[in-house]
KOLTORBA-287969 format. One record per residue: residue in one letter; x, y, z of N, C-alpha, C in turn. Coordinates in steps of 0.1 Angstrom, whole numbers, plus 5000, padded with zeros to 4 digits. Example, Ala and Ser with C-alpha at 12.3 -4.5 7.8 and 13.67 -1.06 7.14 Angstrom:
// residues 2
a513249435078512349555078513249675078;s512849785071513749895071512950005079;
//
This chain:
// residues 273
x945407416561945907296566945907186555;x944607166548944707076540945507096528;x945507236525946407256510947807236516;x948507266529949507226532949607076534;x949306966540949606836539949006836523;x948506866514948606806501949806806497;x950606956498951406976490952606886498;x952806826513953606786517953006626511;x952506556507952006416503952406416490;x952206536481952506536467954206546463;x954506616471956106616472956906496476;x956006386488956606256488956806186479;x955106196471955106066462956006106451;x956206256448957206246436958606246439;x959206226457960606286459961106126450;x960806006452961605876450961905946441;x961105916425961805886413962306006405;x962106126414962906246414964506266417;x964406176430965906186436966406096428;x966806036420967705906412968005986399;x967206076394967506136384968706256380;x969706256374970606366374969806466370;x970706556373970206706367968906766373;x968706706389967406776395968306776406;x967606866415968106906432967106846439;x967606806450966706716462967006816475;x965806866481966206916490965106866502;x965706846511964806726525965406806538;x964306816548964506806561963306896574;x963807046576962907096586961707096579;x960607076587959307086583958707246585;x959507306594959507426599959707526585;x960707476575960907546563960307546552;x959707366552959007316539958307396533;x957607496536956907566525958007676521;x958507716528959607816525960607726509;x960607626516961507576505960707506493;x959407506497958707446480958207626474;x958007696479958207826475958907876463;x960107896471961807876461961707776452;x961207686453961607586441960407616432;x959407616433958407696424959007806416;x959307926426959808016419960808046410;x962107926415962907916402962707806396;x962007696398961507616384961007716375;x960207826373959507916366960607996358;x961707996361963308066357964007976353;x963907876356965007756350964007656348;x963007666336962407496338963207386333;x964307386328965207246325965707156338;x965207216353965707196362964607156372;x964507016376963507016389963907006401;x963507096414964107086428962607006430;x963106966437962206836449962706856463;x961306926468961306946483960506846490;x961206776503960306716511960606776527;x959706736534960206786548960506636556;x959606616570960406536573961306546594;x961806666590962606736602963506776598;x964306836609965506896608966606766608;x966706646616967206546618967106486608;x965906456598965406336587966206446580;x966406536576967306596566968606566565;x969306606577970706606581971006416580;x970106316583970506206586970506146564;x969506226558969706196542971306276537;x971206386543972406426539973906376538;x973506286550975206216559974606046547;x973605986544973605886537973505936522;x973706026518974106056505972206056496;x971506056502969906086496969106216496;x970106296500969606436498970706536493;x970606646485971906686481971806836492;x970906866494970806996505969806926511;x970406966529969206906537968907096547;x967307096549967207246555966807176564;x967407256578967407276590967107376601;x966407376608966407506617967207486632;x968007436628969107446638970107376635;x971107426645972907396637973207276640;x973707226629974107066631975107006640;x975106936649975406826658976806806655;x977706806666978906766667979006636660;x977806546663978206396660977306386646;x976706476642976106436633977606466621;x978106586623979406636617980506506619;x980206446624981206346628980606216617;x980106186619979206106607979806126596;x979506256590979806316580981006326569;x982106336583983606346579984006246578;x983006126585983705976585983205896572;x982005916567982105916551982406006541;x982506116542982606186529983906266531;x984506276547986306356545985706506550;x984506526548983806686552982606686565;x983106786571982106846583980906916579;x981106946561979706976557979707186556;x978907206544979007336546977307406552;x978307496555976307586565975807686557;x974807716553974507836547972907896552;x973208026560972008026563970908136557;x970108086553969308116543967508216546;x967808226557966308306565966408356582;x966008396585965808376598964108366606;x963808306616962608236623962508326639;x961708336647961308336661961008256665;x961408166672960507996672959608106685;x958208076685957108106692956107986698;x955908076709954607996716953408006715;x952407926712950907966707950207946721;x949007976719948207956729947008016723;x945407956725944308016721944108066721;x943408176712942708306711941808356724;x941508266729940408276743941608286755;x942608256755943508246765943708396769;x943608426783944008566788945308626794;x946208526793947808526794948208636780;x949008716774949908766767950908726765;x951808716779952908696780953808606790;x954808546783955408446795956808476794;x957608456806959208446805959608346804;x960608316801961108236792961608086806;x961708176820961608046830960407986834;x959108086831957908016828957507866819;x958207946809958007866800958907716797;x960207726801960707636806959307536823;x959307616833958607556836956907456835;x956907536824955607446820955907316809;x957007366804957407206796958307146805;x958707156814959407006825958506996832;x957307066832956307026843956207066857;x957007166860956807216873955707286874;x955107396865954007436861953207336855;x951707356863950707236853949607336855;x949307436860947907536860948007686853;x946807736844947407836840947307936856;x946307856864946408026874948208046876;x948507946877949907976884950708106876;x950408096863950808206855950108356854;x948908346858948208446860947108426846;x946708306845945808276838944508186847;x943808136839942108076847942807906852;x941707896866942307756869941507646859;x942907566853942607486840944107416839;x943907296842945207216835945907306821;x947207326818948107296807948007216801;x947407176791947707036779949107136771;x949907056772951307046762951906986750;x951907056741952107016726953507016723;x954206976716955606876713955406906699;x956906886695957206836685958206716685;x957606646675958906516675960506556676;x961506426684962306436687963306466675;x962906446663963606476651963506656645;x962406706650962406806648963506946652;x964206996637964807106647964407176654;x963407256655962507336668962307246678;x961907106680962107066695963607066700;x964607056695965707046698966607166700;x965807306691966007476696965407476708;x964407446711963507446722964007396738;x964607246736965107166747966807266747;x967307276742968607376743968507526746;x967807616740967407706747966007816753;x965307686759964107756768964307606779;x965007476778964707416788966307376793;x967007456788968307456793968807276792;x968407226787968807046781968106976790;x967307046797966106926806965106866799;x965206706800963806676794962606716794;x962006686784960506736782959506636791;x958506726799957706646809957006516800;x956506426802956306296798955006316792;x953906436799952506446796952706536780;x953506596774953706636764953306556753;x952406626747952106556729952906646722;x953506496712954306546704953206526689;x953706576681952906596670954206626660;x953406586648954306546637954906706625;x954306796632954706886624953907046626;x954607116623953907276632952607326630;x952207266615950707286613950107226623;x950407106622949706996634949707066646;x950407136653950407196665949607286662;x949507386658948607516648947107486653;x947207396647945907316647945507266659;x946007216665945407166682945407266690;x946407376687946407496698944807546694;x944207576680943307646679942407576687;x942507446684941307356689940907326706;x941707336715942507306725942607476734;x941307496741941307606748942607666760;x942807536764943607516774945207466770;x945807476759946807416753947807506753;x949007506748950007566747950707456738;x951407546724952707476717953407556709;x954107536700955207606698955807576681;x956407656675957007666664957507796656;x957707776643958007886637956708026633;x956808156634956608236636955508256621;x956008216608955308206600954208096597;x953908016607952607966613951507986621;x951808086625950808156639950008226632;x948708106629947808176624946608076630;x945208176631944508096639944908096658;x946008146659946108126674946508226683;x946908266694947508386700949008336699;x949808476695951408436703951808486713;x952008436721952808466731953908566732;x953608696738955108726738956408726750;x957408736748958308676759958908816768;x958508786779958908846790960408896792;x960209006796961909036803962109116805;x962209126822961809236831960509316827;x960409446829959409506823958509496811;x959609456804959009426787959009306782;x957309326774957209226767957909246750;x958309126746959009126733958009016726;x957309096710956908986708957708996694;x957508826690958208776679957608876661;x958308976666957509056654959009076647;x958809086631959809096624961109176630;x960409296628961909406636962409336646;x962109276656962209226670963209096664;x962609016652963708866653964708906643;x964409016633965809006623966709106635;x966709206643967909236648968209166663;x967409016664967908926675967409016690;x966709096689965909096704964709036707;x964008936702963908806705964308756706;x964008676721964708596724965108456720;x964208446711964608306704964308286691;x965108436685965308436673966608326669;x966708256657967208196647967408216635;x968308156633968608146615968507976610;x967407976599967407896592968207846585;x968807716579969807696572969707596564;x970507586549970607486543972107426545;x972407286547973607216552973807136535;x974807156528975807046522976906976526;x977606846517978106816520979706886515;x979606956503980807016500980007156500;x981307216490980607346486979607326474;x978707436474977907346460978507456451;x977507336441978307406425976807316418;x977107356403975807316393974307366397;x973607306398972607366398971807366410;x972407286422972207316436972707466440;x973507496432974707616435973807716428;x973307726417972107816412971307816417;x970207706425969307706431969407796446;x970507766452971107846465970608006461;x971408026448972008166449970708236447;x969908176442968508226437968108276449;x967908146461967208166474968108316480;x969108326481969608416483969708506478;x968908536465969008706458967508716461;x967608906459966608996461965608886459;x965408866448964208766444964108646453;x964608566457964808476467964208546481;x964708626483964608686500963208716494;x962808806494961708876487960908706493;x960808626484960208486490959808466504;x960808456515961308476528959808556534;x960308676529958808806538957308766535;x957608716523955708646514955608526523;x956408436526955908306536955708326547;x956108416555956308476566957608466579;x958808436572960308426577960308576576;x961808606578962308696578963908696570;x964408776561965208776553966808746561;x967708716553969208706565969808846555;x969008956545970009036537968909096540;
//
């Protein structure tokens, strides 16, 4: 936890007078990727040191909104960009922006190691974030309030989340939101009674949940999200504004070769090759 917010503090303070400089790549947004993406830039700074990428996180939204103001040259995202945000985009720059998606995720539910639940379906789980559920007995767990963990409204995974596990119903009010998946990570462990949620290469320290359907439980295990029988398997993505070229365009292709992917399985994503 702490080597992760260093590395996200240290990447702030260098993104300013990094991003003004030609000849470096700026890449901003899911927090859900951030290490995925200071990964890659490590790895090919080590292959191209005449070149510095600068990764910050942020959200999926803080990316996409640098991208549409011209302060990020790749913004990563863990979900597909917004009719209106594409609309932004074409109204300054003439482009809807290109998609490239670069990993794939299980967004998952945590819950504490002490918790005796396994498994939930996915209308469970909608019901415990709009609040119709508030006890685990109801689920077939011990009688004990649900405390519910959030991610901010900027986050792409709250917004995978509110689209497909809450069908576009708001999030119940008693929800804590928190600023980022470690942060959730972190309260689920702490937090006997808790439940929250994120990418799949975070679930450490906690139980995951696996998701219900009919008979079988599916849990977010690699085989299960790279051929999409998880149910809420995703693909990661980096968004430009054109096609890239120069050394964003090297940087990409890197992410994308053997050597790149290879990266992907070491963080704990899953490859899109």
């Amino acid at each position: 936890m702490k080597t992760f917010l260093g590395s996200i503090v240290a990447g702030l303070l260098l993104a300013l007078p990094l991003a003004a400089q030609a000849g470096n790549v700026t890449v901003k947004g899911s927090d859900t990727m951030v290490i995925l993406g200071q990964r890659w830039a490590e790895e090919f700074m080590k292959k191209t040191p005449g070149t510095k990428v600068q990764v910050t996180g942020g959200g999926s939204g803080v990316g996409l909104a640098a991208l549409q103001n011209g302060t990020t040259e790749i913004a990563m995202s863990s979900r597909e960009m917004k009719d209106a945000e594409k609309t932004k985009l074409r109204t300054r720059y003439n482009t809807t922006g290109v998609e490239i998606p670069v990993a794939k995720d299980g967004v998952t539910f945590y819950v504490s190691e002490s918790n005796p639940v396994n498994a939930l379906t996915v209308e469970q789980l909608r019901g415990i974030y709009v609040g119709d559920i508030t006890n685990w007995k109801q689920v077939g767990g011990p009688d004990a309030p649900i405390i519910i963990y959030s991610r901010e409204n900027s986050s792409g995974t709250y917004v995978f989340v509110k689209d497909h596990v809450l069908d576009g119903e708001d999030y119940v009010a008693s929800a804590q939101t928190l600023p980022g998946t470690a942060a959730v990570v972190n309260a689920v462990a702490k937090e006997k009674n808790s439940i929250g949620y994120g990418g799949a290469a975070y679930a450490k320290g906690i139980k995951e949940l696996k998701i219900k359907q009919g008979n079988e439980e599916v849990a977010p295990s690699a085989e299960n999200i790279k051929t999409g029988k998880y149910p809420l398997s995703r693909d990661l993505y980096f968004y430009l504004r054109n096609k890239p070229s120069g050394e964003a365009k090297t940087f990409i292709d890197f992410a994308l070769s053997p050597e790149g992917q290879a990266v992907v399985t070491k963080v704990g994503y899953f490859p899109v090759k």
